[in-house]
C-alpha positions in Angstrom: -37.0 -33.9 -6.8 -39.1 -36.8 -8.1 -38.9 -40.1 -6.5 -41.3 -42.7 -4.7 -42.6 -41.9 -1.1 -41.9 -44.4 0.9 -42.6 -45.1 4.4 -40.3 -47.8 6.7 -39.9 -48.0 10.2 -36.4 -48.6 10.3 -35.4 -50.1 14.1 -34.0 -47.2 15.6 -34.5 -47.2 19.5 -35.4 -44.0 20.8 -34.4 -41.6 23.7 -34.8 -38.3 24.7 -31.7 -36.3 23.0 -31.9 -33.7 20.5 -31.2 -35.8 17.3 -31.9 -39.6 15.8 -30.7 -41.7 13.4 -33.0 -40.7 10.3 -31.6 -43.7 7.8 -29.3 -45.7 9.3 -25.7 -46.2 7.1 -25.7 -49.4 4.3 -27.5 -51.5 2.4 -31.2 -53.0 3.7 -33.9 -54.8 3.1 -36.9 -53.3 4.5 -40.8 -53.9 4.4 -42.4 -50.7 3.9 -45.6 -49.0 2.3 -44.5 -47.8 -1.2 -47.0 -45.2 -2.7 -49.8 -46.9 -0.1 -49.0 -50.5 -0.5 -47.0 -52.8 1.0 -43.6 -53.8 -0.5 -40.0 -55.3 0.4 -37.2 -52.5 -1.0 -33.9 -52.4 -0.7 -32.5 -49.3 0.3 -29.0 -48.0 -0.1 -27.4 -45.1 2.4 -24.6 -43.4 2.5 -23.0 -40.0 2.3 -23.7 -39.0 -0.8 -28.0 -38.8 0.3 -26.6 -35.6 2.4 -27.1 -32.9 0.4 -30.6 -33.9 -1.0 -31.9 -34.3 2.3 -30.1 -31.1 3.8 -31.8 -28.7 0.8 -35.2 -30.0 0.7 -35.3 -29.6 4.6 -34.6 -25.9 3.9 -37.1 -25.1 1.5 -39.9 -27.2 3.2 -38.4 -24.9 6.4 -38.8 -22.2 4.4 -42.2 -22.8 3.1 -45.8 -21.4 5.1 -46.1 -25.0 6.6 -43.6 -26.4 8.6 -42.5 -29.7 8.3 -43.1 -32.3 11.1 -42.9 -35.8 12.6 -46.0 -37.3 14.1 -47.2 -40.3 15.4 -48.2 -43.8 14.0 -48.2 -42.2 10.4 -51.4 -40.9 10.9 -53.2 -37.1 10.8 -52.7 -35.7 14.3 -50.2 -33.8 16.9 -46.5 -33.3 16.1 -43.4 -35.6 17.6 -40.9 -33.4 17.1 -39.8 -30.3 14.4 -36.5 -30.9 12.3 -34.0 -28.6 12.5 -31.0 -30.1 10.3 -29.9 -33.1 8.5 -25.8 -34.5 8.5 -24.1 -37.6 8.1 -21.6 -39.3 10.7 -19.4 -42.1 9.1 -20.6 -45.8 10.4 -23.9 -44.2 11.6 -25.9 -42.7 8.6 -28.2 -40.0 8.0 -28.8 -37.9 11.3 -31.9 -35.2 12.1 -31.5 -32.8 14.7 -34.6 -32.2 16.5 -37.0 -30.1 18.6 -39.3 -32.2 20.3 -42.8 -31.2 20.7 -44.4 -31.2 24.1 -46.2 -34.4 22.9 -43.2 -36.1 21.6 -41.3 -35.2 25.2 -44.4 -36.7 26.8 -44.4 -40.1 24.4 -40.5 -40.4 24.9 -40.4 -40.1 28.9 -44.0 -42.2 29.3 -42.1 -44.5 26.9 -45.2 -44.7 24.9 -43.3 -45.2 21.8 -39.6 -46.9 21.2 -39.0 -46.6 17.5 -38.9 -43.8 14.8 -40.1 -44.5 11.2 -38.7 -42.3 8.5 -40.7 -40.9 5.3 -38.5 -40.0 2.3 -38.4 -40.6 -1.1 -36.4 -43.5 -3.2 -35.7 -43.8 -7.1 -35.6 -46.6 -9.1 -32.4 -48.2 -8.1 -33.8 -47.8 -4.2 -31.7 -45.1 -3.2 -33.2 -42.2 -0.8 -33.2 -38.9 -2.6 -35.0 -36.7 -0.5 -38.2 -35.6 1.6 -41.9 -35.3 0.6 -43.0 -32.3 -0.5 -45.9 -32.1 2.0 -46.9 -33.6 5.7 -44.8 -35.6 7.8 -40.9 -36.9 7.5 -42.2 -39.6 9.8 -43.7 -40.5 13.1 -42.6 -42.4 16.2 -43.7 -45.8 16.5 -44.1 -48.9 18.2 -44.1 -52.0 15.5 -41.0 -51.3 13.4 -41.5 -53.8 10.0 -38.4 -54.9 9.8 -36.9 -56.5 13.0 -33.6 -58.3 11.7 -32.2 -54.6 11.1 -29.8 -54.3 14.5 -30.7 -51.6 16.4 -29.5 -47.9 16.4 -29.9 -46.2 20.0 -30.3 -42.9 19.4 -27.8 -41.7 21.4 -25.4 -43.2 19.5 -25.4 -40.1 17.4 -24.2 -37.9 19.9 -20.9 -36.6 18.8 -17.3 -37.9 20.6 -15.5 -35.2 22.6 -12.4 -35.8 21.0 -13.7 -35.5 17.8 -15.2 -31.7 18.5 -12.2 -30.7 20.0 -10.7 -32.0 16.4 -12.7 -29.3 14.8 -11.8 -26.7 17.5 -8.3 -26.8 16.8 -8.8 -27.1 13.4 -10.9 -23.9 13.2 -8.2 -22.2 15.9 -9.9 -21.8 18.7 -8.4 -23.2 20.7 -4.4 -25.2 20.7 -3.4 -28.5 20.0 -2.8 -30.4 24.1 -5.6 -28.5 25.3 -7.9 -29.6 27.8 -10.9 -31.4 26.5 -13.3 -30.6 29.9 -12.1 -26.8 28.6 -12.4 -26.7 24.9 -15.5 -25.5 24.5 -15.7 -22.5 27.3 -12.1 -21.6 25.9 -13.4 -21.8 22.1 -16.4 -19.7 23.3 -14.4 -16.9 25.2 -11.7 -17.1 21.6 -14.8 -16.3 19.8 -15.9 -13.5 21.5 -13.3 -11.8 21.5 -12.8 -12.4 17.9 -16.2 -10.5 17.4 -15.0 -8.0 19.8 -11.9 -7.3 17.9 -14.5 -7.0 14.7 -16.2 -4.6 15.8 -13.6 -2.5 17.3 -11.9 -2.7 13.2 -15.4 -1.8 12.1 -15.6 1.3 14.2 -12.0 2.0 13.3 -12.4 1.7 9.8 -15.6 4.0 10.2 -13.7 6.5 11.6 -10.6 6.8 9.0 -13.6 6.7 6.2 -14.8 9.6 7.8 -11.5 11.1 7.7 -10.6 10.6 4.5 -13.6 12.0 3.1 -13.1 15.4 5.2 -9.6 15.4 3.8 -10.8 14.4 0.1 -13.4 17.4 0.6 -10.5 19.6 2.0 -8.0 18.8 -1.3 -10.8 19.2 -4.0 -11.6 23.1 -2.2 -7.9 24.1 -1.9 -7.7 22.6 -5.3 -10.4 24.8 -6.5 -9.2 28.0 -5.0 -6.0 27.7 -6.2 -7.4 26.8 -9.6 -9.6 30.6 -9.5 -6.2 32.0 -8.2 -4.2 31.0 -11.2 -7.2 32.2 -13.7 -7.5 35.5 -12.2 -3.5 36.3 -12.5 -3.7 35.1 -15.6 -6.0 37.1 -16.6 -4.5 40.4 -14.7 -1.0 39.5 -16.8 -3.2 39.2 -20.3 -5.2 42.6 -19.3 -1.7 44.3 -18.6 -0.4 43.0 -21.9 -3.2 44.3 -23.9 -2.8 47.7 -22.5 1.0 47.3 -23.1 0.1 46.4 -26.9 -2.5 49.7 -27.1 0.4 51.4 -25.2 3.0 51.2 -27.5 5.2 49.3 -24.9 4.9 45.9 -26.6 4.6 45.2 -30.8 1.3 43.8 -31.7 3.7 40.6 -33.3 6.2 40.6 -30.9 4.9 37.1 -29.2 7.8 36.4 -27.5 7.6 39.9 -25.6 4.1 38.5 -25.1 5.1 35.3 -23.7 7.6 36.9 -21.8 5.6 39.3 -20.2 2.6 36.9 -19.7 4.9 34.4 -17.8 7.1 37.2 -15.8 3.3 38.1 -14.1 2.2 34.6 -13.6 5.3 34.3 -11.5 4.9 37.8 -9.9 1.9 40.0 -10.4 4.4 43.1 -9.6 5.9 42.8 -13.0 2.8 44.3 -14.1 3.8 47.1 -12.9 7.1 47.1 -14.5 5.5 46.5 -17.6 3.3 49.9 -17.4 6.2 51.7 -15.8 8.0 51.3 -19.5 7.5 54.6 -21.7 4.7 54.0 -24.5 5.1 55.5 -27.9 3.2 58.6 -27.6 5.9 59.8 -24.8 8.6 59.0 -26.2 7.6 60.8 -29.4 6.4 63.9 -27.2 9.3 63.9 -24.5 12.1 67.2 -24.6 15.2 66.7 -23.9 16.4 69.4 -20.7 18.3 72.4 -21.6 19.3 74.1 -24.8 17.5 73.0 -27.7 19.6 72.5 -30.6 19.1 73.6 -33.8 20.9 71.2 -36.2 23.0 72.7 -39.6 22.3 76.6 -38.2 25.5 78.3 -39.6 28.1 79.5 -36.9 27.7 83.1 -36.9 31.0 85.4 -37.3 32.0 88.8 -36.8 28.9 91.8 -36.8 26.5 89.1 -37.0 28.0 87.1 -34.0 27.5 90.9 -32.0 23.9 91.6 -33.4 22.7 88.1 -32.0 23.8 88.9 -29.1 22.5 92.0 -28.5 18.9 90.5 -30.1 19.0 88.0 -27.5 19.8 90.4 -24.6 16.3 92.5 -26.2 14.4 88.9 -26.0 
């Protein structure tokens, strides 16, 4: 983000916690060095700096050199490491921090008092972000501008009853409960949250596993019975073939085919049946039991009825 790097060492009075007042909240007047040189800016905050601040933070974090506060604005040892930017109402733009050993020693030898930001402006004077490169300021001991009130650092630190706000709101823990026991009883809430997680996670691990075994099962019984059905349907077309070269079934006769086809489907017996029905040949070849009958031989009478008989006792 473009802008003008400007240095100012807003009034903020300094003590050992883990966050300061960055920008303090309004409209100011400040003496500061703009692009090296002295000038008098005014400088609007308010809430609306947040997110600039917050995602330039994370790429310079991000980056192969970390960003850092040092001392007096000057090339030397780090104050303190940023960890995260936010905005309190009535307060203005707050930086977590991680102080250096340096920093620790500067802030409990009270060798320095003040912190002196180093962001960038635009033309209408209002903070748009960090510097691309070196510090985000230094701790000092001659802030420029001294009719600016001051801004202990502490100040920042966040009310009880406002966190416990934000617990109930998140449901951790239930509206009435006691503040000196929010935060264990929001702790032990959350862990058993994750507990419960994980237990779901193993849970749903296990019916995955499950349903794939059964998915693996369905598709082979599936198969199976698909080679079942092809070979009795092939059985019931063989036995209808033979029944057609047979005799047994008219080569046109598709309904007998149909018949027949579905009768083994349902019962591969019936191909039995089928066979068991006399083909053309036999019934062509077949002799009926007993006397054969000669059809229109004359009934014999008198001598010739006697000589028959007699030629048949000879025979």
């Amino acid at each position: 983000m473009s802008g003008t790097k400007v240095t100012a060492a807003f009034q903020s009075e300094l003590t050992q916690v883990e966050s300061i007042v960055y920008l303090p909240e309004g409209k100011h007047q400040i003496s500061a060095s703009k692009g090296g040189k002295p000038a008098v800016l005014t400088v609007e905050v308010n809430e609306s700096i947040l997110a600039s601040f917050r995602e330039q933070l994370k790429e310079r974090q991000e980056s192969n050199v970390r960003p850092f506060a040092g001392f007096d604005h000057k090339t030397g040892a780090a104050s303190f490491i940023p960890q995260e930017f936010r905005y309190e109402s009535g307060v203005g733009l707050v930086l977590d921090v991680e102080w250096t050993q340096a920093g620790r020693a500067a802030i409990d030898g009270k060798d320095y008092s003040y912190f002196s930001p180093t962001f960038l402006v635009d033309d209408n004077g209002t903070p748009v972000g960090l510097p691309k490169r070196g510090e985000i300021g230094s701790l000092v001991n001659d802030p420029a501008f001294e009719e600016i009130p001051r801004i202990a650092a502490s100040h920042n630190e966040q009310p009880e009853n406002k966190m416990i706000e934000h617990l109930i709101e998140l449901g951790l823990v239930e509206a009435g409960h006691d503040e000196a026991t929010a935060l264990e009883s929001a702790k032990a809430k959350l862990q058993a949250l994750r507990a419960d997680a994980e237990k779901a996670n193993t849970v749903q691990a296990s019916a995955d596993i499950a349903a794939s075994k059964i998915a693996d099962l369905e598709k082979e019984v599936a198969d199976l019975k698909a080679e079942q059905s092809a070979a009795v349907e092939a059985e019931a077309n063989a036995a209808i073939e033979e029944a057609v070269t047979a005799g047994r079934i008219a080569p046109q006769d598709d309904a007998a085919k149909t018949f027949w086809f579905n009768s083994i489907k349902a019962d591969k017996a019936n191909a039995n049946i089928l066979k068991s029905i006399p083909s053309k040949v036999d019934l062509e070849s077949k002799v009926l039991a007993g006397r054969v009958e000669e059809p229109n031989k004359p009934e014999l009478k008198g001598i010739d009825k006697v000589q028959a008989v007699f030629a048949a006792q000879k025979d």
